[in-house]
C-alpha positions as CSV (number, residue, x, y, z in Angstrom):
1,X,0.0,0.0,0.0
2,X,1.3,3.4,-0.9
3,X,2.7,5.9,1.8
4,X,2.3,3.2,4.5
5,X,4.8,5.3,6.5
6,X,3.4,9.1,6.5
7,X,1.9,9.7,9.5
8,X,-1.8,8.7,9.9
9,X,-3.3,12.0,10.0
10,X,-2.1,12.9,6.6
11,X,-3.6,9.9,5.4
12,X,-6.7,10.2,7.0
13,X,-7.0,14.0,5.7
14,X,-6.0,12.2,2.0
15,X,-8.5,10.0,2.8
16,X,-11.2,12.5,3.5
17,X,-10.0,14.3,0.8
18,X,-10.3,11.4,-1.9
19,X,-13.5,10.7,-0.9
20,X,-15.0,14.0,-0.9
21,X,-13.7,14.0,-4.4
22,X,-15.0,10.7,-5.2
23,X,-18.2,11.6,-4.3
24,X,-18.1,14.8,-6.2
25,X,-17.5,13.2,-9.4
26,X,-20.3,10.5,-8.2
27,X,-23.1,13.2,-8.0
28,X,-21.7,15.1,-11.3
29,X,-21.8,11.7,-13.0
30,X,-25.2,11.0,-11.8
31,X,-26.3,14.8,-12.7
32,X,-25.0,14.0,-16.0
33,X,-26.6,11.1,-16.3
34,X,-30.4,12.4,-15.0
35,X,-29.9,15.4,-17.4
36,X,-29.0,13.5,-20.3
37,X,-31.8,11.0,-19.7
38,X,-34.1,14.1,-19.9
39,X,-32.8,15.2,-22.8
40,X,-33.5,11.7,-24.2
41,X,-36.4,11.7,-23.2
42,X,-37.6,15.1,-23.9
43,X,-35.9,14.7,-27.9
44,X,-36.5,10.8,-28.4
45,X,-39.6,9.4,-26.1
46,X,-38.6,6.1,-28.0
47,X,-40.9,3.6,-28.6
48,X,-44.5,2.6,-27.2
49,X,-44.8,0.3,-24.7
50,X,-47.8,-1.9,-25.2
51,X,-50.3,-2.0,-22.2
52,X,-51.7,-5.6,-22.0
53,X,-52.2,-6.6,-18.4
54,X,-56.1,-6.3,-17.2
55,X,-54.5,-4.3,-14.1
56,X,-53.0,-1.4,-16.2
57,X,-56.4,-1.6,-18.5
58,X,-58.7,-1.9,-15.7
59,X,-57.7,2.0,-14.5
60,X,-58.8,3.0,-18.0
61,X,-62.4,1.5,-18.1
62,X,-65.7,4.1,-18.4
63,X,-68.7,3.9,-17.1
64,X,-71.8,5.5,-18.9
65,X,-74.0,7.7,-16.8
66,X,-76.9,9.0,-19.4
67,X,-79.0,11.5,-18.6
68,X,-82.8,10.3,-18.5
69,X,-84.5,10.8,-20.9
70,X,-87.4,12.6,-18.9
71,X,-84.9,15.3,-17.5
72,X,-84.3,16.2,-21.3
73,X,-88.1,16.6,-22.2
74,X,-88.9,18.5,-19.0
75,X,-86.1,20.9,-20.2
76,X,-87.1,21.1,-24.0
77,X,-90.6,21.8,-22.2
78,X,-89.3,24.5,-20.3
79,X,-87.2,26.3,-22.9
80,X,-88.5,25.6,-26.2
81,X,-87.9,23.0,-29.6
82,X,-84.5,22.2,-29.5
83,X,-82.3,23.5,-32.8
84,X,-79.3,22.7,-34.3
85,X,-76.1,23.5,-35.7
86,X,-77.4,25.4,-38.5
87,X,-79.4,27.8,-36.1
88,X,-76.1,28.9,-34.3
89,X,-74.5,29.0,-37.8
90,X,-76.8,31.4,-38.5
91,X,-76.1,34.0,-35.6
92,X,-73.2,33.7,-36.4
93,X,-71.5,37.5,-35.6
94,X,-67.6,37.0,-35.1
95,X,-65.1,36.9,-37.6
96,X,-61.6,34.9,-37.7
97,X,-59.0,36.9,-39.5
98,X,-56.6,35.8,-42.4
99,X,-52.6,35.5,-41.5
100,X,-52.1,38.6,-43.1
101,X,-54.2,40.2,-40.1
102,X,-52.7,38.6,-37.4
103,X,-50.9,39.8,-34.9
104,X,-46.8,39.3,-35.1
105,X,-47.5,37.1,-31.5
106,X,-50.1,35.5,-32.7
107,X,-48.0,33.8,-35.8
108,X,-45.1,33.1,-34.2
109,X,-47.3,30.9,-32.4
110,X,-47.7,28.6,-35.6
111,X,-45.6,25.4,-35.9
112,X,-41.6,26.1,-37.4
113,X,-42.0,23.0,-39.7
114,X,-44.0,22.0,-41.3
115,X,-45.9,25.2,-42.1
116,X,-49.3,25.6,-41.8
117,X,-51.7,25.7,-45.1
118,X,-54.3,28.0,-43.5
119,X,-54.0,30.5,-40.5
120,X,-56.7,32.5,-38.4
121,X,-56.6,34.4,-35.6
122,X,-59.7,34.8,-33.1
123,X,-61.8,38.5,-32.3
124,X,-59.1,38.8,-29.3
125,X,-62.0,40.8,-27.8
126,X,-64.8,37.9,-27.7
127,X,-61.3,35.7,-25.8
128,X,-59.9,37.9,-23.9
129,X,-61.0,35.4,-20.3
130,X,-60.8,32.7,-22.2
131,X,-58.5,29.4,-23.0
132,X,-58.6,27.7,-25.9
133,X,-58.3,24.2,-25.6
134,X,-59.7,21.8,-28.0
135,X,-61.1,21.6,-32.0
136,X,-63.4,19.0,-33.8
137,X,-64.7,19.6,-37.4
138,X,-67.4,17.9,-39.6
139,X,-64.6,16.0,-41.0
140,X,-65.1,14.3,-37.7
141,X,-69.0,14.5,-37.5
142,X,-69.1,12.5,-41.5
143,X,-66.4,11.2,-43.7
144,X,-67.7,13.3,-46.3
145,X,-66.9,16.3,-44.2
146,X,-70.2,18.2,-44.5
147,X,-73.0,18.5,-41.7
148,X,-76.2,18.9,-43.6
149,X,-75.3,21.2,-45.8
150,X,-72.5,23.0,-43.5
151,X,-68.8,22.5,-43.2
152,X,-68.1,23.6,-39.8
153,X,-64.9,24.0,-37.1
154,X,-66.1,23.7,-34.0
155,X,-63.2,25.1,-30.8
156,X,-64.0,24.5,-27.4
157,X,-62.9,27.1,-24.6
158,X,-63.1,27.6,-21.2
159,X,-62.6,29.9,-18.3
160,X,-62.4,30.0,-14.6
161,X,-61.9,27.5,-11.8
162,X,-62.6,23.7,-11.6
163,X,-65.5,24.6,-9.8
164,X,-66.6,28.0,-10.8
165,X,-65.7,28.1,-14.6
166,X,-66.9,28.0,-18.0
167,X,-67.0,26.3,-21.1
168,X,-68.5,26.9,-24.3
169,X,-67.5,26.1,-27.7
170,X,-67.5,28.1,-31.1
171,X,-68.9,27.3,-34.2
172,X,-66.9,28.3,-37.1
173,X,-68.9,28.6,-41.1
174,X,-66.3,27.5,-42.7
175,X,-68.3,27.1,-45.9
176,X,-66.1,29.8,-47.6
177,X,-62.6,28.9,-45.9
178,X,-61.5,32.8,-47.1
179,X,-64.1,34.1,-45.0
180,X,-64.6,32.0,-41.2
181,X,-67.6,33.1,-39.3
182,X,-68.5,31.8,-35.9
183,X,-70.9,32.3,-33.0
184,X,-70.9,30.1,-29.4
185,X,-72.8,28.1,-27.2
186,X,-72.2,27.5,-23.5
187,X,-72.1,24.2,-22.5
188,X,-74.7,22.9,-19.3
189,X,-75.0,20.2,-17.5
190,X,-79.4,19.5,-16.6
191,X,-79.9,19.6,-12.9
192,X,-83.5,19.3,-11.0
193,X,-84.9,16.9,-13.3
194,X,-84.5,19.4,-16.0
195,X,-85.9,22.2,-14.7
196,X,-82.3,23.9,-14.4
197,X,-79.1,23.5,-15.6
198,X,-75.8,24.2,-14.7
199,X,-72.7,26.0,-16.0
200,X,-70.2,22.8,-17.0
201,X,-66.9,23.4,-15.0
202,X,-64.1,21.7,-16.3
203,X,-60.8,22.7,-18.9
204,X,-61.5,21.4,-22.4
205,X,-58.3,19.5,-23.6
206,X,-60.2,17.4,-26.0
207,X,-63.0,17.5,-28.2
208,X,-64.5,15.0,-31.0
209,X,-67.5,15.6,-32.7
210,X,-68.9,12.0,-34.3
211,X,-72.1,11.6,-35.7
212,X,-74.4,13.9,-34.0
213,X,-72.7,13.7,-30.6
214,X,-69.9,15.6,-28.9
215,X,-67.6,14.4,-26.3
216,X,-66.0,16.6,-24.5
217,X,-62.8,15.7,-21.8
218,X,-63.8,16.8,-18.1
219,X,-61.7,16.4,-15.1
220,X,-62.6,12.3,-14.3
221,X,-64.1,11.6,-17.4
222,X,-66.1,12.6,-20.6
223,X,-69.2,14.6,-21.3
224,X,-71.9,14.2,-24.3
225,X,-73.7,16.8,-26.0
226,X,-76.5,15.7,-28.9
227,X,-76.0,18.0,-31.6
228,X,-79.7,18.5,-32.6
229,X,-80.5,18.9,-29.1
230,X,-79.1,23.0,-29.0
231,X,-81.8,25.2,-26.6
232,X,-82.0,28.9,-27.3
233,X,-82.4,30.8,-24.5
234,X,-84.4,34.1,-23.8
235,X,-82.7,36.1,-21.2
236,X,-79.8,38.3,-21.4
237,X,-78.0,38.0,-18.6
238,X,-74.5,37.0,-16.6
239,X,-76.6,34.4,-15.0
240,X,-76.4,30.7,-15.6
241,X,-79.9,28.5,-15.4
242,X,-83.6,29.6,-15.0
243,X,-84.2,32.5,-14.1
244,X,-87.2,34.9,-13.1
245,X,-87.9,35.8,-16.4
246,X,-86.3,32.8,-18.6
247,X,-83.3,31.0,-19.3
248,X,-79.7,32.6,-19.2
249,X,-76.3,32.1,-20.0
250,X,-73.7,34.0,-19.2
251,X,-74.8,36.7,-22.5
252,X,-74.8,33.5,-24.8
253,X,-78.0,32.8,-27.3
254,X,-77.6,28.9,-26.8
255,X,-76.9,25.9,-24.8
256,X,-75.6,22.5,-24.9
257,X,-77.6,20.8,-22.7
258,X,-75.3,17.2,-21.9
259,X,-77.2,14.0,-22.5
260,X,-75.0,12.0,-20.5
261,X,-71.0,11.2,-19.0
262,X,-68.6,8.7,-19.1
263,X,-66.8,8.6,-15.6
264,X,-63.2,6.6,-15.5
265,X,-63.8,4.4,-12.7
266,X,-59.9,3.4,-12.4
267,X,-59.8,5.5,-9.1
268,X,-56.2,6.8,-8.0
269,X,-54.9,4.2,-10.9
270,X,-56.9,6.3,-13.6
271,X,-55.4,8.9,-15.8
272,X,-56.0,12.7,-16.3
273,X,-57.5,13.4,-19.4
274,X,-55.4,15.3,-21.8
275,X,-56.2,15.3,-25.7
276,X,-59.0,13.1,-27.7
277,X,-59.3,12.7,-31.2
278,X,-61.4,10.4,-33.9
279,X,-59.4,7.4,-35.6
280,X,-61.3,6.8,-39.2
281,X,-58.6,4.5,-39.8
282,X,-59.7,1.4,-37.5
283,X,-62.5,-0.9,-37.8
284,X,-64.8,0.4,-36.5
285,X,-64.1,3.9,-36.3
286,X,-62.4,4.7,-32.8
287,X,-61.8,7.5,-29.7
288,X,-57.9,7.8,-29.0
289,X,-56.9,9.5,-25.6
290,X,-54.2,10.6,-24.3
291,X,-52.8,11.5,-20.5
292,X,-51.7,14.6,-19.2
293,X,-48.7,14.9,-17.2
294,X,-46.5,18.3,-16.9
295,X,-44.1,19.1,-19.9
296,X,-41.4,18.7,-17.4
297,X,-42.2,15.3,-16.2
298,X,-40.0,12.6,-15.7
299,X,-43.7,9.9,-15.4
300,X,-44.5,7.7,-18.5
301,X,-47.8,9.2,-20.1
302,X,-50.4,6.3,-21.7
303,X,-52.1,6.4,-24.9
304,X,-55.1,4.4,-25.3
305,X,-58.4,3.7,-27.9
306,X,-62.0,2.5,-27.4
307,X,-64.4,1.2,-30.1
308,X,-67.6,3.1,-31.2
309,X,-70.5,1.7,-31.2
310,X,-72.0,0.0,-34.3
311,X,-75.4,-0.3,-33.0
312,X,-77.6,2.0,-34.7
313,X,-79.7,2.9,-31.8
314,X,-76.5,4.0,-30.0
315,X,-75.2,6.9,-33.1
316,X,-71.8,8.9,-32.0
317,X,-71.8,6.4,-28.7
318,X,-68.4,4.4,-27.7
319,X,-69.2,0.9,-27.6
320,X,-70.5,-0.4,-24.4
321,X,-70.7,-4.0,-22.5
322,X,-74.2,-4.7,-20.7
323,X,-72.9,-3.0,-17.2
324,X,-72.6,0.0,-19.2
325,X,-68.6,-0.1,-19.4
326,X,-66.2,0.6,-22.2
327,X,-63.1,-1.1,-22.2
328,X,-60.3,-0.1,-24.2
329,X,-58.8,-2.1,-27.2
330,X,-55.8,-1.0,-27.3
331,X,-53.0,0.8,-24.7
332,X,-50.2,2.0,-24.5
333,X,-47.3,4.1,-22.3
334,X,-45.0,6.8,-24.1
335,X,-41.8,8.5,-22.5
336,X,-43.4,11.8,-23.6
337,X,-44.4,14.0,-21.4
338,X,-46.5,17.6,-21.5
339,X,-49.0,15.7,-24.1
340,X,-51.7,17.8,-25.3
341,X,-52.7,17.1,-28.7
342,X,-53.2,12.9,-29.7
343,X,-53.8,11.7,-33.2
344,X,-54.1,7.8,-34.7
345,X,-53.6,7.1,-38.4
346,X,-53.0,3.7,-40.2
347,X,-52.3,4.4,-43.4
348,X,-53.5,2.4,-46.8
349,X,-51.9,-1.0,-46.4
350,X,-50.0,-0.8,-42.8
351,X,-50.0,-3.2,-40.4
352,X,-50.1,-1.0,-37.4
353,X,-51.3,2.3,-36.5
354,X,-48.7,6.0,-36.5
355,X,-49.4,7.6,-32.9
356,X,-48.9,11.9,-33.5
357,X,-47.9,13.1,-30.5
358,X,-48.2,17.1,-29.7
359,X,-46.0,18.0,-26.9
360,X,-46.2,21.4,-24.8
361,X,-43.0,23.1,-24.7
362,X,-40.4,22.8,-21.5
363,X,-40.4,25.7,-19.5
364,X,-36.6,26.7,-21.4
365,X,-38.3,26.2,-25.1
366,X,-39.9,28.8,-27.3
367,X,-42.3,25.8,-29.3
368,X,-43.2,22.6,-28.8
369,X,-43.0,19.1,-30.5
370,X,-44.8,17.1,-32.4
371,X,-43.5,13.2,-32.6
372,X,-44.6,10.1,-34.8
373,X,-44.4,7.3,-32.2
374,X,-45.5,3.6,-32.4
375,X,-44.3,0.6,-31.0
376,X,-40.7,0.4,-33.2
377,X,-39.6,3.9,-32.0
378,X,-40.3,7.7,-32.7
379,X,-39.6,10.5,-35.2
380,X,-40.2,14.0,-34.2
381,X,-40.7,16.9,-36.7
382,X,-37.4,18.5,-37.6
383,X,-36.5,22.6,-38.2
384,X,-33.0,24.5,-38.5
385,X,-30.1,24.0,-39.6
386,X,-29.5,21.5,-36.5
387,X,-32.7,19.8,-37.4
388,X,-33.9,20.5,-33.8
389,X,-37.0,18.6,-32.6
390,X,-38.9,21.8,-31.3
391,X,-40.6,22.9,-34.2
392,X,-44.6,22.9,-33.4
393,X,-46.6,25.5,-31.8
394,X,-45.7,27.6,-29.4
395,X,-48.6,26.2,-27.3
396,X,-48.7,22.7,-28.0
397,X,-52.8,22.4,-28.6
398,X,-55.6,19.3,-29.8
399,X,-54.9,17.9,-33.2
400,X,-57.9,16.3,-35.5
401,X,-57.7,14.8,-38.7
402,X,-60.2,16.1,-41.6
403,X,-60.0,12.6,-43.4
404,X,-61.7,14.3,-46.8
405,X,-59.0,16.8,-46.9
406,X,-56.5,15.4,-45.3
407,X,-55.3,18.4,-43.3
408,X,-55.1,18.1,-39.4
409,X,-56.4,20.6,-37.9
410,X,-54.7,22.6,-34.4
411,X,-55.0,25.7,-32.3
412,X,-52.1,27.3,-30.6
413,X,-53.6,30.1,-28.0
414,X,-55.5,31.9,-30.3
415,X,-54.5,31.1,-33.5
416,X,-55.8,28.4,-35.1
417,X,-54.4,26.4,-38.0
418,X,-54.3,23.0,-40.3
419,X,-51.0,21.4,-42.0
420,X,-51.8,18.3,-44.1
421,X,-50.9,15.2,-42.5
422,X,-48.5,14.9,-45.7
423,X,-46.5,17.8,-44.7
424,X,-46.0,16.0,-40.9
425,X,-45.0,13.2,-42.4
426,X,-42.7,14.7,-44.5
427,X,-41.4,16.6,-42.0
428,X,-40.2,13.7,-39.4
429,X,-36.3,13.3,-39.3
């Protein structure tokens, strides 16, 4: 052994010393390891991990909770023939402007690469208070991409607490895609047997419109609107619900009276609800979901798909056993984290479905991602001459695929925007 003689406190101090040092490189190694994990993570979220245990599947189950059918007659009683989407279509008062009138924030909110194909910008007056948060179209609603004789965007956005807020979503003409028109309803919930309702209190991440329902994500679950079942109401007020001399909502001309919920019933297992979107590409049609977790997170994130129903008495319904539960069909974990836009594609002649991920940006990034995952490994949109990852929008929002068009739709705050799925493609390094 080396400097056996020395006296002992000088080797004790060397001692000390060397493993004060040893440690110090320890933690830097480990630092450098953690961080560089991150990084991995944050650019490459690798591949998907399929989900196949009845335990991890079980935590993603829902439970249908319909609204009687008597509560929805009592409130058609008590505020009139329900409409439908062409009546708010025809109120409708707001414009959308062009790229060339938006703000220089506003665009530098759209995606880096690809580029999008059309650009708007909301009235910044009519959402001021509000957050946008999730976007459906009648691409959605019929394969054709026409609702009656409408095309229409629909963009849901709410305000407020959990438990005091708003939501309400717009719909956009977008007959004449040079000239976007929209008015809103709120969304309700039917309380007191439908002689009330109440304000529906919960951020909208995700939004698909199929067949003549609406599903909307709420804070344990989903929401269902019937799309022919829109009330007008008759008083002008700030309140919510009946009042003295009719029906109010918050200064809006209609409501969305829900027809029923889909609760997860996985407990502290279950996920939080991030983005939703319509998968044309399965058989039969299918809802994808995805699960919110912070941009910063170091926790896998799952990705999972329920059936529609085929039954025609059950139109725009996911597929349901006889307790009323729908199971999923499919699951999966990702490493990506800050999810807040989900899209499924198979494309013509694939064996397996693509998985679009949009991710919110990390608290040190200026825009956000947008990876191609499935169970092989991931691509993520490139930009720059380093080809950096970090090329969506600036706030990561919902994406939904217009299958007649083939553009996918997006918002980022309050611009809104579609990029044919071609172009994404394209643009994966």
């Amino acid at each position: 052994m080396k400097h056996r003689g020395r006296h002992r406190r000088r080797k004790q101090g060397r001692a000390v010393r060397a493993f004060l040092a040893g440690t110090a490189l320890a933690l830097t190694a480990a630092a450098t390891m953690i961080s560089a994990s991150q990084a991995t993570v944050g650019d490459n979220p690798g591949a998907l991990e399929p989900l196949t245990r009845a335990a991890d599947t079980r935590a993603l189950r829902l439970q249908e909770q319909p609204v009687p059918q008597s509560t929805l007659d009592e409130l058609a009683a008590g505020m009139g023939k329900p409409v439908g989407v062409r009546a708010v279509l025809e109120t409708a008062d707001h414009s959308l402007r062009r790229a060339d009138g938006c703000t220089a924030a506003q665009r530098t909110a759209l995606p880096v690469a690809p580029t999008a194909t059309r650009t708007y910008c909301w009235d910044a007056a009519d959402t001021r208070a509000w957050r946008a948060g999730a976007v459906t179209t009648s691409g959605d609603a019929d394969d054709d991409g026409w609702w009656n004789d409408n095309r229409v965007l629909l963009s849901g956005w709410s305000q407020g607490s959990a438990d005091r807020g708003l939501a309400r979503v717009s719909f956009v003409d977008a007959n004449d895609l040079a000239r976007l028109r929209y008015a809103s309803a709120l969304l309700v919930v039917p309380v007191d047997g439908g002689r009330d309702y109440r304000a529906l209190s919960s951020r909208l991440s995700g939004m698909v419109w199929y067949q003549d329902k609406l599903l909307v994500t709420a804070s344990d679950g989903l929401y269902v609107y019937d799309m022919n079942r829109v009330q007008r109401t008759t008083v002008d007020s700030a309140a919510v619900g009946r009042v003295d001399e009719g029906w109010s909502a918050h200064g809006y001309r209609f409501v969305l009276p829900a027809v029923g919920s889909y609760r997860l019933t996985g407990g502290s297992a279950a996920p939080r609800l991030g983005g939703i979107s319509l998968d044309r590409s399965t058989a039969p049609d299918s809802l994808v979901a995805s699960e919110w977790t912070a941009a910063d997170s170091d926790r896998p994130a799952r990705l999972w798909r329920y059936d529609f129903s085929k039954d025609p008495a059950r139109p725009g319904l996911p597929a349901v056993d006889a307790t009323g539960a729908v199971r999923t069909v499919e699951a999966y974990e990702t490493e990506a984290s800050g999810i807040e836009g989900v899209l499924s594609h198979r494309a013509t002649g694939a064996d397996r479905s693509d998985w679009y991920l949009g991710r919110a940006p990390a608290p040190t990034d200026r825009h956000g991602s947008l990876w191609r995952q499935d169970t092989e490994g991931a691509e993520a949109t490139r930009c720059g001459s380093e080809s950096a990852p970090r090329c969506w929008g600036a706030e990561a929002g919902p994406l939904s695929y217009w299958e007649a068009t083939g553009e996918v739709w997006s918002q980022s705050g309050r611009t809104l925007f579609a990029v044919p799925l071609e172009s994404i493609d394209e643009a994966l390094g």
